[in-house]
C-alpha positions as CSV (number, residue, x, y, z in Angstrom):
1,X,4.2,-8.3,-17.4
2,X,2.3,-5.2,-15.7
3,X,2.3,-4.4,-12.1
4,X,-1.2,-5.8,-11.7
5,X,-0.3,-9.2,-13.7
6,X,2.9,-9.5,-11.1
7,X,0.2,-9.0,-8.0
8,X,-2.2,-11.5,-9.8
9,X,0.6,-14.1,-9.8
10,X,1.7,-13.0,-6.3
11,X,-1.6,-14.0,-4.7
12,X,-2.4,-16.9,-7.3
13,X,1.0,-18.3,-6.3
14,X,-0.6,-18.2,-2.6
15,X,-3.6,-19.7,-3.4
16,X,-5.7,-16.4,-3.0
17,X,-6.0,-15.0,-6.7
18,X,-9.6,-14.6,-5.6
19,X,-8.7,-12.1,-3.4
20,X,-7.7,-9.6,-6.3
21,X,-10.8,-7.3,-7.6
22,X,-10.8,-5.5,-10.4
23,X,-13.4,-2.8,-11.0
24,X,-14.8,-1.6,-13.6
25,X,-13.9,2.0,-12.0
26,X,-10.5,3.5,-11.3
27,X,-9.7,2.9,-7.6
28,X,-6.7,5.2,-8.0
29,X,-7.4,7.6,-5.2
30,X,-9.2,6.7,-2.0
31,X,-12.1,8.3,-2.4
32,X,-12.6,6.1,-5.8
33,X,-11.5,2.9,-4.4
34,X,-14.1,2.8,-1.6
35,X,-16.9,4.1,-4.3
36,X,-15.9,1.0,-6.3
37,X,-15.2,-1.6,-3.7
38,X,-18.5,-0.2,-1.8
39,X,-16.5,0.3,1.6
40,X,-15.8,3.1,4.0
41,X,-12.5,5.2,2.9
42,X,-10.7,4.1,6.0
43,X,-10.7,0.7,4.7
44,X,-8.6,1.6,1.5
45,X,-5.2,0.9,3.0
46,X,-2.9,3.6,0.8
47,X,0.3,2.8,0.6
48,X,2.5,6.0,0.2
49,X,6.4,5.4,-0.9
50,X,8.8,7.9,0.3
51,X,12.8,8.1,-0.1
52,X,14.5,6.9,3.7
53,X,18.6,7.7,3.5
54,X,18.1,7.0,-0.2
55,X,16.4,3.9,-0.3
56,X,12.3,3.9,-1.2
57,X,10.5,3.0,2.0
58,X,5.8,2.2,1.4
59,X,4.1,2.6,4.7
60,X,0.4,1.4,4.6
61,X,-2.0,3.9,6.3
62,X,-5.9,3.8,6.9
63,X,-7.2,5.1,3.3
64,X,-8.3,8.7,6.2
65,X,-5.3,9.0,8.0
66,X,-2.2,11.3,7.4
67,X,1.7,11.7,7.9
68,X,2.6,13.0,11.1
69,X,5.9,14.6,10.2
70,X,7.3,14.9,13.7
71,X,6.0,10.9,14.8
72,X,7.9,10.2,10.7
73,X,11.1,11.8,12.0
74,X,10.8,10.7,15.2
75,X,10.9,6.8,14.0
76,X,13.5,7.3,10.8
77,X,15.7,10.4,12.1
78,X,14.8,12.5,8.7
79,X,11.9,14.7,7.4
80,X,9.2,12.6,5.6
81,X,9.9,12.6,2.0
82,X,7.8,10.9,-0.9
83,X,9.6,9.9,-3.6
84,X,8.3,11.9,-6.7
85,X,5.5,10.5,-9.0
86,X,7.8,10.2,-11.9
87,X,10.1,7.9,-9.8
88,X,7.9,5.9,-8.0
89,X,7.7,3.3,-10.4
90,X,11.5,2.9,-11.1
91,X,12.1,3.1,-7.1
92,X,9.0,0.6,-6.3
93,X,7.8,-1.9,-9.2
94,X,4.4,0.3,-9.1
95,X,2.9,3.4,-10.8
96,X,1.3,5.6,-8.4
97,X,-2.7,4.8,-8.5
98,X,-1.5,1.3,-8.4
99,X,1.6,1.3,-5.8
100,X,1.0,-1.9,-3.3
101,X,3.7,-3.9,-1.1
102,X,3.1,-7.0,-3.0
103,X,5.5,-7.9,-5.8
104,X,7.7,-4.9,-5.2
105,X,11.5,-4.5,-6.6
106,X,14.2,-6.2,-4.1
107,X,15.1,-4.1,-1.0
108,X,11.9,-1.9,-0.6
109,X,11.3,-1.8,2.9
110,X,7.4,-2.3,4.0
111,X,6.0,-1.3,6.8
112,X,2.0,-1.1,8.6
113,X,1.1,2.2,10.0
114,X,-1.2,0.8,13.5
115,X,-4.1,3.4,12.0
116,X,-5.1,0.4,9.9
117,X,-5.7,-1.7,13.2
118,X,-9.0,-0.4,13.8
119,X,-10.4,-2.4,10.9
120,X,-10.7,-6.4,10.0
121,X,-10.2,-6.1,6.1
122,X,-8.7,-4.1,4.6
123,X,-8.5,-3.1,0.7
124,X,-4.9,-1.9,-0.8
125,X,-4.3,-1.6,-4.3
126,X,-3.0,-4.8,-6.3
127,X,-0.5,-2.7,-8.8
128,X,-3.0,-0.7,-11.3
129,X,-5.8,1.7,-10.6
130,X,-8.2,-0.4,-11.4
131,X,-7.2,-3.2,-8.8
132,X,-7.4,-3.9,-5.0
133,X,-7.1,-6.7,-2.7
134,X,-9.2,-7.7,-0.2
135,X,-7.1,-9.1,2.9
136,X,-7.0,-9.8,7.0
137,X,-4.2,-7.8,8.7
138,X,-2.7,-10.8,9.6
139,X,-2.5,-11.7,6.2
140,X,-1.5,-8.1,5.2
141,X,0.9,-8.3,7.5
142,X,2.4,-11.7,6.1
143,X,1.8,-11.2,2.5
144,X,3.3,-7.5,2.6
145,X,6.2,-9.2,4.2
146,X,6.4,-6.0,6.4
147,X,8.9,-5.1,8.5
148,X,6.4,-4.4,11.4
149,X,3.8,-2.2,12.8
150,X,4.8,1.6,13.7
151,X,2.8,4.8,14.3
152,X,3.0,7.7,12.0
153,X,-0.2,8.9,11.4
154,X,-2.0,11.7,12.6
């Protein structure tokens, strides 16, 4: 089953499988997913996986913000590393372009970065890029099953 089937199952198993979009055009990057979704780039939620004491660790950030190295180390006591492309996928569930916090392998931590508080919806990626999903932040929050809100953006 691909990444994006898994997500499609996720939400259909919540009673939201309309919430997945699939465009015809990639939505791998940000700029491309708010050309296709036909929304700001803030409102792309990227998810960015990096590598915490060994263990892979998604934070969600507005689809405009950026890492703040010194608020990253601050909040996990280590320099902000991203787990590299070719990994991602065996650390995650997800291929980068498609890498979500829905229907990812057991003990991934996920958590909200608060620059995605200044919008309603939000749009992150659904496990391809060619996929999004189209969700609250109370329901990111709960279907993210997130370990809470934090602040490391610039």
């Amino acid at each position: 089953m691909s990444s994006l089937e898994k997500v499609k199952a996720y939400f259909a198993a919540a009673g939201l499988a309309d919430r997945v979009i699939v465009p015809e055009q990639s939505s791998a990057t940000v700029e491309e997913a708010a050309a296709a979704l036909g929304t700001e780039p803030g409102r792309i939620a990227k998810t960015l996986s990096f590598l915490v004491d060994g263990k892979p660790v998604l934070i969600l950030f507005a689809g405009d913000a950026r890492v703040d190295n010194k608020k990253f180390k601050q909040l996990f006591h280590t320099k902000a590393r991203m787990i590299p492309g070719d990994q991602v996928e065996e650390y995650v569930g997800h291929a980068p372009g498609g890498v979500c916090p829905f229907a990812v392998k057991d003990g991934v931590q996920v958590f909200l970065d608060d620059s995605l508080k200044q919008y309603d919806i939000v749009y992150p990626a659904a496990g391809s890029g060619h996929s999004a999903v189209r969700l609250n932040l109370a329901e990111l929050e709960q279907y993210s099953k997130s370990c809470g809100w934090i602040d490391v953006a610039k």
